[in-house]
Residue, then its C-alpha position, 0 to 999 in steps of 0.5 A: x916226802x909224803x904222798x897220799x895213798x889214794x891211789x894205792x892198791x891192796x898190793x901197794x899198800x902191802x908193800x908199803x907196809x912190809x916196807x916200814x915192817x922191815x925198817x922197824x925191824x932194823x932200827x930195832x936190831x940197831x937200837x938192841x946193839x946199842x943198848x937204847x933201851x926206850x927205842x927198844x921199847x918203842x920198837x919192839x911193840x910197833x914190830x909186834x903190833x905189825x906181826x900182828x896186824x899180818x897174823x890177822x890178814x893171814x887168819x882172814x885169808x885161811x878162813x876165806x881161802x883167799x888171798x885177799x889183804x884187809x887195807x885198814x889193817x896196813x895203812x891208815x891215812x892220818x883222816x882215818x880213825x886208826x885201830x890201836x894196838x889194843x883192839x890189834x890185841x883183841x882181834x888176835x886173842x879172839x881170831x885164836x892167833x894168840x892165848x889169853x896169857x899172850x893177851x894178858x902180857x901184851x896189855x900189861x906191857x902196854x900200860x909198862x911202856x906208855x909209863x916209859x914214854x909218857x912218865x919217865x921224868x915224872x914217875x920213879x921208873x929207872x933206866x933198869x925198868x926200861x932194860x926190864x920191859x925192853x927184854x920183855x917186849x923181846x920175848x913176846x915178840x919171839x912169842x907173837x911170831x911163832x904164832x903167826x909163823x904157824x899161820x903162815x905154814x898152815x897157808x903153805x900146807x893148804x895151798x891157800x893165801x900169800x904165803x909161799x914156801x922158800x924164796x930166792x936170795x938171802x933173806x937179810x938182803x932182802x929186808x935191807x933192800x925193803x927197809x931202804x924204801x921206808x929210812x927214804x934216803x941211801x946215805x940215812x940208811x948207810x949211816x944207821x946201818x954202819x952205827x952213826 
């Protein structure tokens, strides 16, 4: 069901998006599992495009020493024009969250995974350039979150932002529990999590 998030906070609407962050995460891993390479493709750049997008809410609140969110970066009504991947992109290359060959991968990616939804059946792309690109997609993503790891501990040190240092419970736990929230239905996430 869908409800509109006019009535959301900044808050709400981080949880929301740490919601669809874990849930993309997990449909990730699941896909991995399973060798769906294109669901891999599709996944790791909305997992990275999410890393990124908190990157830039963590750069803000170390450069204002605040905790404040930046809503456009974590919901967009479908009336809302909505910041690509690539302007995500160009806003981490240029607040120094990522280098320019991070940057430059990332775009070269982009282009690799739109033939991989878009011209499948049309182009001479094979199933092992899809393996290719999904393996690529895996490394960068290691990549984009050692940097945006390193935001968060810079946020630990300075005392400033979001971040807090440790946490109780398994974090897997937890994931799984904010994951349930986004997959809308205890049997669907069930059934993806025991591999249906």
């Amino acid at each position: 069901m869908y409800i509109g998030t006019a009535r959301m906070d900044s808050r709400e609407k981080l949880h929301n998006f740490m919601k669809s962050f874990a849930a993309a995460a997990e449909l990730l891993s699941r896909a991995a599992k399973q060798g769906c390479f294109v669901e891999c493709v599709v996944l790791s750049a909305a997992v990275i495009d999410a890393t990124l997008r908190m990157g830039l809410i963590l750069k803000h609140q170390l450069d204002t020493s605040s905790n404040s969110l930046l809503d456009d970066l974590l919901h967009q009504e479908e009336a809302d024009k909505g910041i690509s991947e690539r302007e995500i992109y160009k806003r981490s290359l240029s607040n120094q969250i990522i280098d320019q060959a991070t940057f430059d991968k990332l775009d070269t990616l982009y282009s690799r995974r739109n033939r991989v939804i878009h011209r499948y059946c049309i182009s001479l792309i094979t199933t092992k350039d899809v393996l290719d690109i999904a393996s690529e997609y895996d490394e960068l993503k290691h990549e984009v979150s050692a940097s945006v790891e390193k935001l968060e501990k810079e946020q630990i040190r300075l005392g400033v932002g979001m971040t807090l240092q440790g946490g109780t419970g398994d974090i897997a736990d937890q994931v799984r529990d904010l994951a349930l929230g986004k997959h809308g239905d205890d049997g669907l996430a069930n059934a993806l999590r025991n591999g249906i």
